[in-house]
C-alpha positions in Angstrom: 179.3 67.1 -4.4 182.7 66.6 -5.0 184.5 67.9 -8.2 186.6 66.1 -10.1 189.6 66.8 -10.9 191.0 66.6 -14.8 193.6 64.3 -15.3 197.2 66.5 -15.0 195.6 69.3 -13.8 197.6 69.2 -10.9 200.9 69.3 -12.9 201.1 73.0 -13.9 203.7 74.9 -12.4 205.9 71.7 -11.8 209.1 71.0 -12.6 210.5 67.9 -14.6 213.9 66.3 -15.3 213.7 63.8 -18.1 216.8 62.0 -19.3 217.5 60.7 -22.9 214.8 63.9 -23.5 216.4 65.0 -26.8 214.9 62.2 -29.2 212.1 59.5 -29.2 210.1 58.6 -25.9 212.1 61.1 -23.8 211.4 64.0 -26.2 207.7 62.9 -26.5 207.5 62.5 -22.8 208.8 66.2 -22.2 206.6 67.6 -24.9 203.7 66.3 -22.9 205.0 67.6 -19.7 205.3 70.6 -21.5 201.9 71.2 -22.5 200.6 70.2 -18.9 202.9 73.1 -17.9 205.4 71.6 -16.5 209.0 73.5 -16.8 210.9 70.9 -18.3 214.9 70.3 -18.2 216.1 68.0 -20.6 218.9 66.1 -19.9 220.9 64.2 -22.2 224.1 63.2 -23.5 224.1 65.0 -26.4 223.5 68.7 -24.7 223.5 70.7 -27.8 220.4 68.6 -29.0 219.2 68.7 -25.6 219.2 72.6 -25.7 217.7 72.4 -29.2 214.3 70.6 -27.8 214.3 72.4 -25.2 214.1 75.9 -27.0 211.6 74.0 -29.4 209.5 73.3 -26.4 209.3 77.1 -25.6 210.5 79.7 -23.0 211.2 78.3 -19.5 212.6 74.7 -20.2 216.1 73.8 -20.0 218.6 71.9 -21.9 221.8 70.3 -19.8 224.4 67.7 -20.5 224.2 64.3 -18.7 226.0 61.1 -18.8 223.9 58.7 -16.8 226.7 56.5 -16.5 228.5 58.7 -14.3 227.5 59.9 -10.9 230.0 63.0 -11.2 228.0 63.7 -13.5 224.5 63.2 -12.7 224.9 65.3 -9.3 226.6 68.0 -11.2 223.4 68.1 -14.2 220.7 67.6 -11.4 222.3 70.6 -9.5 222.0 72.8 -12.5 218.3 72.6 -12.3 217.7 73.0 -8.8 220.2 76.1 -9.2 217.7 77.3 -12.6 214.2 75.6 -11.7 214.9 76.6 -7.8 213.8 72.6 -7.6 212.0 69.7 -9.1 209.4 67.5 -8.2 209.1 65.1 -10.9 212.0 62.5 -12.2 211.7 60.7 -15.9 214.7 58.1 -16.2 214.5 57.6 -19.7 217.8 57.1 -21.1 218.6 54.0 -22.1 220.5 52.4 -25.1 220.5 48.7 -26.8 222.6 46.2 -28.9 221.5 43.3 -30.4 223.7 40.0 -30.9 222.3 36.3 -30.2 223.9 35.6 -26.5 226.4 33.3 -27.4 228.1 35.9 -29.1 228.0 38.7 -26.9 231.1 41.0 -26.2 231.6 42.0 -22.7 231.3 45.3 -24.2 227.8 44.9 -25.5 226.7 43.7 -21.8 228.3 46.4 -19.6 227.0 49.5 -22.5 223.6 47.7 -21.7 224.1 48.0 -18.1 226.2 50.9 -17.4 223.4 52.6 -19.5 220.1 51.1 -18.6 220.8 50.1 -15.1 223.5 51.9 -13.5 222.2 54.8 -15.2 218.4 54.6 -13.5 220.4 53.4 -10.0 222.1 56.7 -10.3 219.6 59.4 -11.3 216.9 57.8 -9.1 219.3 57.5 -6.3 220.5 61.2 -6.4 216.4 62.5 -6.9 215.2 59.9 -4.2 218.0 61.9 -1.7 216.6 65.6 -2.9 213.2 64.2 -2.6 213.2 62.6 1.0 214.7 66.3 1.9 211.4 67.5 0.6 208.8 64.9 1.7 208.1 65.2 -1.8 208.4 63.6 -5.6 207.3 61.3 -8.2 210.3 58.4 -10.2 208.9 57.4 -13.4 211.4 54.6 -15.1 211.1 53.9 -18.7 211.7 49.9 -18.5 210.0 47.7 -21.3 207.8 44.9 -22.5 211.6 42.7 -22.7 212.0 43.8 -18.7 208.4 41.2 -18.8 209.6 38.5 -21.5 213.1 37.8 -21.9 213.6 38.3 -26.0 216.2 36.4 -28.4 218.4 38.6 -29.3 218.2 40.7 -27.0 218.9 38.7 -23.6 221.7 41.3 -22.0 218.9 44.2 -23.0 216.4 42.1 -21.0 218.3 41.3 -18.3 219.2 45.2 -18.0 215.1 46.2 -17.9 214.3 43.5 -15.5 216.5 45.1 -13.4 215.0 48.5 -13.7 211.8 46.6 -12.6 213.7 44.8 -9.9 215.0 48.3 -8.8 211.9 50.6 -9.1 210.1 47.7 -7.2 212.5 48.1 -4.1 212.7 52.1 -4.3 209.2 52.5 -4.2 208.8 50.2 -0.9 211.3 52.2 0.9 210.2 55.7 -0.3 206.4 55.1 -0.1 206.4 56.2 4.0 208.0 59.4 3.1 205.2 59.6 0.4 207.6 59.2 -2.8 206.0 57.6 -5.5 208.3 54.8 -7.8 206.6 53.6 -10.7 208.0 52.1 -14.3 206.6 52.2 -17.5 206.8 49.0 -20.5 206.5 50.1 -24.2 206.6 48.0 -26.8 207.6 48.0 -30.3 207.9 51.4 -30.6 208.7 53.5 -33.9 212.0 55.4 -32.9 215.6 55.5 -34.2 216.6 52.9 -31.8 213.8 50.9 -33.4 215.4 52.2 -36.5 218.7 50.4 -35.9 217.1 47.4 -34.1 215.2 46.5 -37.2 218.4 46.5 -39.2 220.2 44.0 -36.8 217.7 42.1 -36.6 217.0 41.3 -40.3 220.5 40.7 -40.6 220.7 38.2 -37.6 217.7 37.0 -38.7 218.2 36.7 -42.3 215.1 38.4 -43.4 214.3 42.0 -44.5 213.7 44.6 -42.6 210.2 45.1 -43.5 209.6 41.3 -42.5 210.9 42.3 -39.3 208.5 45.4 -39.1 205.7 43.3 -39.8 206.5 40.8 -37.2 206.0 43.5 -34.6 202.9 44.3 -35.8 201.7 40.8 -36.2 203.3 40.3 -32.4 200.9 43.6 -31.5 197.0 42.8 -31.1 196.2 46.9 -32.3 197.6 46.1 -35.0 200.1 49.2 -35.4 203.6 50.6 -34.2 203.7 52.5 -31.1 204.2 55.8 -31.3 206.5 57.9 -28.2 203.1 59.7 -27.4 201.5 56.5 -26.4 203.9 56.5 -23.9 204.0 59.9 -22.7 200.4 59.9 -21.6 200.9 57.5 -19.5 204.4 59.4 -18.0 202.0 62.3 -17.4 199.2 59.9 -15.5 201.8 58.1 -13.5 203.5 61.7 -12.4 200.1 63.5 -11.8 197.8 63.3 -8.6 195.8 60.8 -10.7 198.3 58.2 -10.1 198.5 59.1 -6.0 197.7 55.6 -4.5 200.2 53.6 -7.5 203.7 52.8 -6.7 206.0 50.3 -7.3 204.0 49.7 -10.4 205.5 48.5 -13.9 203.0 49.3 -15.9 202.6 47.6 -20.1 202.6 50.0 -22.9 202.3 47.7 -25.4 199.3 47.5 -28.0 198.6 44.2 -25.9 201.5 42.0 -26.8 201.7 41.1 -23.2 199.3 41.6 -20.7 200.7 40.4 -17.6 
């Protein structure tokens, strides 16, 4: 008889870079990661808040500056923690920022912060892992994308039209990488209940002309469980989609959502 393995077993003793991984879904995602015991480095732009959740998370995980935007200074971050790891095996692209404004009325600058951010951003960290990992035979890409990378959504448009490309992008990656054995896969939240949420609910209201507790209870209305999501629904998934459990799924964008879409 065969045993079965527990889901994440197989994640002890690895080692994880996860960007944006001082607040909401990153943080969540690394705490996960973390108590699988995986040695966690968590990059973000902020570094001093990115050191402070990475002492929080305990002894033996890392906290390093990163602009995503930059390749200078993606190699130079990703560097650091193959010089203190000795390695990795396991990318989270995470970061990711938004702006909300109806689309006639974007600003050039609200579309290239989007991209530069969500797009160029998961280009260059999964570019500069996919050339480590191809060294190594070796690795697993998990790309936080979104339910608006499925259905375009008003007010968001430029947002959208970043995540579809994250899709767009982990789809292609993950056919090229698959022979060498590299998995690619992206995961879709929803509505979830962060500080970016925080300051989308604001704009919206105001775009909108409601209040900001209308605009909370049209995302629960929108979501079939009838809740927020939380950053932990989504880090369970992370961990599935990085462990041995996930072995035969790439290319993969995979809803997070409460079942507000469910293609």
């Amino acid at each position: 008889m065969s045993s079965i393995q527990t889901i994440g077993s197989d994640l002890n003793g690895k080692r994880a870079i996860v960007t944006g991984g001082a607040v909401g879904i990153g943080r969540a995602i690394a705490t996960a990661l973390a108590a699988h015991g995986v040695r966690v480095a968590i990059a973000d732009l902020d570094d001093k808040r990115a050191a402070q959740t990475a002492s929080e998370l305990g002894e033996g995980h890392i906290g390093i500056g990163i602009d995503v935007r930059k390749r200078q200074s993606v190699e130079a971050s990703f560097a650091n923690v193959v010089n203190q790891f000795g390695g990795y095996e396991i990318l989270c692209a995470n970061a990711g920022v938004s702006t909300m404004n109806k689309a006639v009325d974007l600003t050039d600058e609200e579309w290239d912060f989007n991209f530069d951010v969500n797009a160029r951003g998961v280009f260059l960290t999964n570019q500069t892992a996919a050339r480590y990992f191809l060294a190594r035979k070796q690795g697993v890409i998990v790309n936080t994308a979104s339910l608006a990378a499925k259905v375009g959504a008003p007010l968001l448009a430029h947002y959208s039209a970043s995540k579809f490309a994250v899709l767009g992008w982990t789809q292609g990656l993950a056919r090229e990488l698959a022979p060498a054995g590299i998995r690619v896969n992206a995961v879709c939240p929803g509505f979830v209940r962060t500080s970016m949420q925080e300051r989308e609910v604001e704009w919206e209201a105001k775009l909108r002309g409601i209040t900001p507790a209308a605009v909370i209870e049209d995302y629960v209305r929108q979501t079939p469980l009838g809740r927020l999501e939380t950053p932990e629904d989504i880090a369970g998934l992370v961990c599935f989609l990085a462990s041995d459990a996930a072995r035969f799924m790439t290319g993969q964008g995979i809803n997070v959502t409460g079942g507000v879409y469910t293609t």
